[in-house]
ZADREN-522980 format. One record per residue: residue in three letters; x, z, y of N, C-alpha, C, CB in turn. Coordinates in pm, whole numbers. Each point is the difference from the previous one (the first is absolute). Glycine has a CB too. Layout:
atom rest:ALA; n_u:X; n_w:Z; n_v:Y; ca_u:X; ca_w:Z; ca_v:Y; c_u:X; c_w:Z; c_v:Y; cb_u:X; cb_w:Z; cb_v:Y
...
# end
This chain:
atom rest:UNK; n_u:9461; n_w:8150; n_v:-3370; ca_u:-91; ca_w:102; ca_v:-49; c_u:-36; c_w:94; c_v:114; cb_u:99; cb_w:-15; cb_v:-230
atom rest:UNK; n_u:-224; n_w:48; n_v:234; ca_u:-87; ca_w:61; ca_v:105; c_u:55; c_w:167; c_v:-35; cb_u:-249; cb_w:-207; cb_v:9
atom rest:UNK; n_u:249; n_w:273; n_v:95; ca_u:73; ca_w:153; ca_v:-24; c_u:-167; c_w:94; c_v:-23; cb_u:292; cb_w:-24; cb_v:212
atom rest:UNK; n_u:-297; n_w:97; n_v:-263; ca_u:-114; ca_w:76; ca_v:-24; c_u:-37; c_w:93; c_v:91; cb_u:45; cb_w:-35; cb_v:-198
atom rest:UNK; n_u:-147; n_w:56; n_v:168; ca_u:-104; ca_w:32; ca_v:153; c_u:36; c_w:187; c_v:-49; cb_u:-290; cb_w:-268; cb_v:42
atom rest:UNK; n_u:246; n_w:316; n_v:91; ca_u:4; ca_w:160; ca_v:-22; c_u:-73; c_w:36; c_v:-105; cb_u:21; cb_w:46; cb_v:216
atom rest:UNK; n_u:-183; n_w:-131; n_v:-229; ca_u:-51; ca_w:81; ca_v:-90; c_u:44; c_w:-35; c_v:-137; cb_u:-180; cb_w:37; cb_v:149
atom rest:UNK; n_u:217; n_w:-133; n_v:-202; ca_u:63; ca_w:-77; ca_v:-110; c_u:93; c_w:90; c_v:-44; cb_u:-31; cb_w:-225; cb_v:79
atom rest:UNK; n_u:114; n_w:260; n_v:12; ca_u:152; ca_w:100; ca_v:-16; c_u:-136; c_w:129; c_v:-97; cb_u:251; cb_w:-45; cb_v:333
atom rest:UNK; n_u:-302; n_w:137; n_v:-232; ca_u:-88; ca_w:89; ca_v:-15; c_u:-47; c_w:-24; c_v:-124; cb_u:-45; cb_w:28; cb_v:219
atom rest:UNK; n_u:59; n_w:-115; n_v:-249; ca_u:-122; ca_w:-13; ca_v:-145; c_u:91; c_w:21; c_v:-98; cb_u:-183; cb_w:-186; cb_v:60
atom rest:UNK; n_u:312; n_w:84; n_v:-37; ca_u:49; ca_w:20; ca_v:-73; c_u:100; c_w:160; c_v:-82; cb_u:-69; cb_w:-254; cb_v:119
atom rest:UNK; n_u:86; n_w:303; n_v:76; ca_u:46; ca_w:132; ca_v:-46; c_u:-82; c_w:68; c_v:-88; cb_u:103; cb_w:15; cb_v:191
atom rest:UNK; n_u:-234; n_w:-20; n_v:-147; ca_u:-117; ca_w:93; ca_v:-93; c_u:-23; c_w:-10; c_v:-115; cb_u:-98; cb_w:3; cb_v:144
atom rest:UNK; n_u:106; n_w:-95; n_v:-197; ca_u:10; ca_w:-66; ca_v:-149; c_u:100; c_w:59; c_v:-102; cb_u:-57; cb_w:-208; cb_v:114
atom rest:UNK; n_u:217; n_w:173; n_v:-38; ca_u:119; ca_w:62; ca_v:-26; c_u:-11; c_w:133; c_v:-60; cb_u:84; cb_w:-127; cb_v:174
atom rest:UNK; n_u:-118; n_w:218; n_v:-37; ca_u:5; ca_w:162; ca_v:-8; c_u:-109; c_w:11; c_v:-128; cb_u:51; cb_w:83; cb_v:296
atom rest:UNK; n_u:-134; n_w:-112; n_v:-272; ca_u:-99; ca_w:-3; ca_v:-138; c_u:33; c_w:-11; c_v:-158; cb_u:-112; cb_w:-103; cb_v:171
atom rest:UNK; n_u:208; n_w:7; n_v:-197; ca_u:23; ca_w:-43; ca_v:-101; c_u:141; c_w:127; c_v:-29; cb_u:-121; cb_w:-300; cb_v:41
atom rest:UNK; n_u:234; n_w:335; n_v:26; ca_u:57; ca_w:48; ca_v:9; c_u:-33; c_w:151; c_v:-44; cb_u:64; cb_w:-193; cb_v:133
atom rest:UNK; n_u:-148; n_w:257; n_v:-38; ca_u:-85; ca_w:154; ca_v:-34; c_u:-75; c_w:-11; c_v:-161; cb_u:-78; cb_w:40; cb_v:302
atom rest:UNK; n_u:68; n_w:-175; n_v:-348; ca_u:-76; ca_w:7; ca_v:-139; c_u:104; c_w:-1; c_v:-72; cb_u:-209; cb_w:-111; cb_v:29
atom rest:UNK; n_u:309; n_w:54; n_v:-38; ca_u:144; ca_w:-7; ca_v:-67; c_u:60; c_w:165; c_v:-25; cb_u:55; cb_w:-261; cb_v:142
atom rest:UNK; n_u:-78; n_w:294; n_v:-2; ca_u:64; ca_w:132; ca_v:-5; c_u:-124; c_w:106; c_v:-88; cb_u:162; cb_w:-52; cb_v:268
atom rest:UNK; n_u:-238; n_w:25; n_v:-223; ca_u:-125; ca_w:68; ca_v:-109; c_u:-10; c_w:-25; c_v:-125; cb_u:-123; cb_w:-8; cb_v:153
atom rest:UNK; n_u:180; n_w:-104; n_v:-239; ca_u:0; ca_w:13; ca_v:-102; c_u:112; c_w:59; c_v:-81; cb_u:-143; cb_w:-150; cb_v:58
atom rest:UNK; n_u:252; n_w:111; n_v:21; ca_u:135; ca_w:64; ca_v:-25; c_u:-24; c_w:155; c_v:-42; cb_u:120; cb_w:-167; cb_v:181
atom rest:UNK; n_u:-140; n_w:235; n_v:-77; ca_u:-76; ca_w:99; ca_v:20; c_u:-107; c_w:93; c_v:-127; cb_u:38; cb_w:-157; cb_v:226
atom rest:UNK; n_u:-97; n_w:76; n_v:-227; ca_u:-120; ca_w:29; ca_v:-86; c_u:86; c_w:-7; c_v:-170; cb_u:-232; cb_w:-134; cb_v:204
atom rest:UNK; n_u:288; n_w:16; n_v:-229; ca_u:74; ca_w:-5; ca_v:-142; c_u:93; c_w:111; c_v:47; cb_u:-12; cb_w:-272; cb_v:-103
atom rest:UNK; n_u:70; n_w:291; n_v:142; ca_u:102; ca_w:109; ca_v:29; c_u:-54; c_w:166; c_v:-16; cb_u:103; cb_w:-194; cb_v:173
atom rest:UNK; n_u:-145; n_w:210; n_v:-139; ca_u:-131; ca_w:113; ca_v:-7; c_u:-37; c_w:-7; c_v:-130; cb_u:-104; cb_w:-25; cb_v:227
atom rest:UNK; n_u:54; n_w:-37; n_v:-300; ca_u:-46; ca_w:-9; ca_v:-175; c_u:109; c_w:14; c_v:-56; cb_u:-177; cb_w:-154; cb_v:-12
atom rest:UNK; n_u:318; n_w:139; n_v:13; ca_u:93; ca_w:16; ca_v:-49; c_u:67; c_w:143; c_v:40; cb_u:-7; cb_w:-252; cb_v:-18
atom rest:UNK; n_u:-40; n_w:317; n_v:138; ca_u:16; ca_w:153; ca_v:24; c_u:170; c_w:-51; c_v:57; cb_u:-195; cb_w:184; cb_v:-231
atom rest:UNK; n_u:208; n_w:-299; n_v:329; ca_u:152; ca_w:27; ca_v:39; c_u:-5; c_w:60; c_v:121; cb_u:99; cb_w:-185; cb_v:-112
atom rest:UNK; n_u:-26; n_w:221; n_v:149; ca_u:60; ca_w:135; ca_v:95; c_u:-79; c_w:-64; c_v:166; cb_u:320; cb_w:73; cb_v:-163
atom rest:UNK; n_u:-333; n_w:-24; n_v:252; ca_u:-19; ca_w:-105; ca_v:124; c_u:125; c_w:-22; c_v:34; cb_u:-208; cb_w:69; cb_v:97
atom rest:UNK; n_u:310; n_w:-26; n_v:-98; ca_u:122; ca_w:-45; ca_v:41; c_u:51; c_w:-130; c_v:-86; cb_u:44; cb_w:248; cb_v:77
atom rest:UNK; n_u:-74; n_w:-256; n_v:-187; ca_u:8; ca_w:-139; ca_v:-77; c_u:-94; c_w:-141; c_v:16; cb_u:72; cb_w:180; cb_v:-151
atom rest:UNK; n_u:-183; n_w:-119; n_v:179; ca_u:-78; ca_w:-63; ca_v:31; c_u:-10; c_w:-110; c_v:194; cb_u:-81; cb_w:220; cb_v:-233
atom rest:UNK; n_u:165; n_w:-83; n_v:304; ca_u:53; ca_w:-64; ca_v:160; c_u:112; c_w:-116; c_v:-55; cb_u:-14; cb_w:264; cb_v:182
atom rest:UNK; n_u:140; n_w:-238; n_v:-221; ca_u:52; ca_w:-58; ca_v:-54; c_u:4; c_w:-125; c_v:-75; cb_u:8; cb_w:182; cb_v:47
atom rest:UNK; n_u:-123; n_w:-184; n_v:-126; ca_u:-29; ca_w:-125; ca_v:-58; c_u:-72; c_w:-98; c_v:70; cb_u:10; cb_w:116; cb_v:-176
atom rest:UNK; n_u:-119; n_w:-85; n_v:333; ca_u:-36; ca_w:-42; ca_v:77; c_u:75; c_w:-54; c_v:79; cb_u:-131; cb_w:110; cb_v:-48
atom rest:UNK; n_u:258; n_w:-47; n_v:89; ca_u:55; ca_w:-16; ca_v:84; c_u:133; c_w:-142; c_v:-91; cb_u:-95; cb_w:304; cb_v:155
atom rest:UNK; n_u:98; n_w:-291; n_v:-272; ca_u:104; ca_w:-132; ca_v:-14; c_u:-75; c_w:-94; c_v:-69; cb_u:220; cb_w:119; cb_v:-16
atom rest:UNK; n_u:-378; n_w:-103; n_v:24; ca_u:-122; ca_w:-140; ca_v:-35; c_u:62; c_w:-135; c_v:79; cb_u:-257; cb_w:172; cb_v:4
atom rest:UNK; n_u:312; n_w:-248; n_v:-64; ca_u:26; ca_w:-89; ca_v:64; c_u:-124; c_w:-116; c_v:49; cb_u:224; cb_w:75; cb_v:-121
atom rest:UNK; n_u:-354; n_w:-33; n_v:61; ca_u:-124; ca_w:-106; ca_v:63; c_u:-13; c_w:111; c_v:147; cb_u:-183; cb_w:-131; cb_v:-279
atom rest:UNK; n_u:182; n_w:249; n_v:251; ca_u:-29; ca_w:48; ca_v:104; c_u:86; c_w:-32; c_v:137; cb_u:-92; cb_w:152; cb_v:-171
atom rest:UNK; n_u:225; n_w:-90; n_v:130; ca_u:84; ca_w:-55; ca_v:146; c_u:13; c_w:-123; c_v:-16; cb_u:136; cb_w:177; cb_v:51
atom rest:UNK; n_u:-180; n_w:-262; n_v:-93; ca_u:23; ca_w:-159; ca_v:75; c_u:-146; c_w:23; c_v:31; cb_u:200; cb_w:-193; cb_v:-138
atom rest:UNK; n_u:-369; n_w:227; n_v:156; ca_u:-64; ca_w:-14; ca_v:87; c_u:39; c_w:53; c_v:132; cb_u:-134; cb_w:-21; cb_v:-172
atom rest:UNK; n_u:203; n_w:166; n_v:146; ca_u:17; ca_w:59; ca_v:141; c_u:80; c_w:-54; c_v:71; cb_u:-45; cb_w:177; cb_v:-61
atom rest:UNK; n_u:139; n_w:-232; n_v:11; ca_u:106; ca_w:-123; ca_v:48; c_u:-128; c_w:-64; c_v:137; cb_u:175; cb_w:-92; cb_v:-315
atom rest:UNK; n_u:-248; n_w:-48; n_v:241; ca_u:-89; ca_w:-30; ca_v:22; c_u:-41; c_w:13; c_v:72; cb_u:-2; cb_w:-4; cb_v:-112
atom rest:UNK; n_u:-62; n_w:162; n_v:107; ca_u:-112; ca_w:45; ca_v:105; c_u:64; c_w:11; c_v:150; cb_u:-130; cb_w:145; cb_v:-195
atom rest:UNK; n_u:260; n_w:-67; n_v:195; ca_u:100; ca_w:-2; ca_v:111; c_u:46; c_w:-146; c_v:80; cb_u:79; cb_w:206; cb_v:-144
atom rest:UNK; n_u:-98; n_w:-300; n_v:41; ca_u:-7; ca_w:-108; ca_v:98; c_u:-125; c_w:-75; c_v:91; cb_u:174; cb_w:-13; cb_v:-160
atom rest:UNK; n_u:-251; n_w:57; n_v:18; ca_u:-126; ca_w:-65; ca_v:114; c_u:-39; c_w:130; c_v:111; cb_u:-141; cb_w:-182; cb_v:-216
atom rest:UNK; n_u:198; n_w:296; n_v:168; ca_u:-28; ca_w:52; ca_v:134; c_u:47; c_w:-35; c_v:156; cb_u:-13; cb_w:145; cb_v:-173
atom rest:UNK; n_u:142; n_w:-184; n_v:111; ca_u:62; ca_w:-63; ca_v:140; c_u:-31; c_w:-96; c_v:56; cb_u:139; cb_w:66; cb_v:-54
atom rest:UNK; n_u:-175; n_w:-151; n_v:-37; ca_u:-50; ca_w:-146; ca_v:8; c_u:-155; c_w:46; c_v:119; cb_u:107; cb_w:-127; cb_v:-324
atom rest:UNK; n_u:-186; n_w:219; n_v:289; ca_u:-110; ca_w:4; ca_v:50; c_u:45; c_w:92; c_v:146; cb_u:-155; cb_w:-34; cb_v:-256
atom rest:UNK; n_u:244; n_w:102; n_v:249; ca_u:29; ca_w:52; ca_v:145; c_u:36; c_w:-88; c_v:47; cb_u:50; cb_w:188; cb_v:-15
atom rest:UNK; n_u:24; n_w:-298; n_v:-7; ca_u:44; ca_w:-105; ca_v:105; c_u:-132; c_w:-115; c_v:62; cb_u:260; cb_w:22; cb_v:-146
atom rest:UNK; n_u:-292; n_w:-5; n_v:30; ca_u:-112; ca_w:-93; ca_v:67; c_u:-141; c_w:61; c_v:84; cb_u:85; cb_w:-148; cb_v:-209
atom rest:UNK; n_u:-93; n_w:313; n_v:205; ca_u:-66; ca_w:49; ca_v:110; c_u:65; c_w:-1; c_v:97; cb_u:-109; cb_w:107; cb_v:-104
atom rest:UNK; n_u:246; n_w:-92; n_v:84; ca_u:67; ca_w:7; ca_v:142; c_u:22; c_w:-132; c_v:88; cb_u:116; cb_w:192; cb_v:-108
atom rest:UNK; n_u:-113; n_w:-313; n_v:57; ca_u:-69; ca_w:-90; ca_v:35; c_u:-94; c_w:-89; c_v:23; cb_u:111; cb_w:75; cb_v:-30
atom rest:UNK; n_u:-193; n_w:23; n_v:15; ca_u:-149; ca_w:4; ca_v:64; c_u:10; c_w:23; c_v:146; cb_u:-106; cb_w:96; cb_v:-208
atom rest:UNK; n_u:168; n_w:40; n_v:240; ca_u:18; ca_w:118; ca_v:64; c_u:80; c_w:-114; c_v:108; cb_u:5; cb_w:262; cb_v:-197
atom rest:UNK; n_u:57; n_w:-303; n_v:168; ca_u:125; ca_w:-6; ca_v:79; c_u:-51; c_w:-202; c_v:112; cb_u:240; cb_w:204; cb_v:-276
# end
């Protein structure tokens, strides 16, 4: 299997963060109609388990994409 190109990585990060910020926006948004606290509301973001397994995710393809500029670079 062929390793993915910088911009591929890129796309894919962008996609990610995207889908992620809408997750958190809806969370958010139902949370808010229900009048819960923002401190309940961080909280419930913070143990979303779709959420931290994208950020999981995202942290790898970040690395994934620094390595492969840096071997560009190099």
């Amino acid at each position: 299997m062929q390793s993915p190109t910088e911009e591929e990585l890129e796309e894919s990060i962008k996609e990610l963060t995207e889908y992620k910020n809408r997750l958190e926006k809806e969370v958010k948004t139902i949370s808010n109609k229900l009048k819960l606290p923002q401190k309940k509301i961080n909280s419930i973001i913070d143990s979303h388990s779709e959420i931290n397994q994208i950020k999981t995710i995202l942290s790898k393809l970040n690395k994934q994409k620094k390595n492969v500029v840096s071997n560009l670079i190099s």
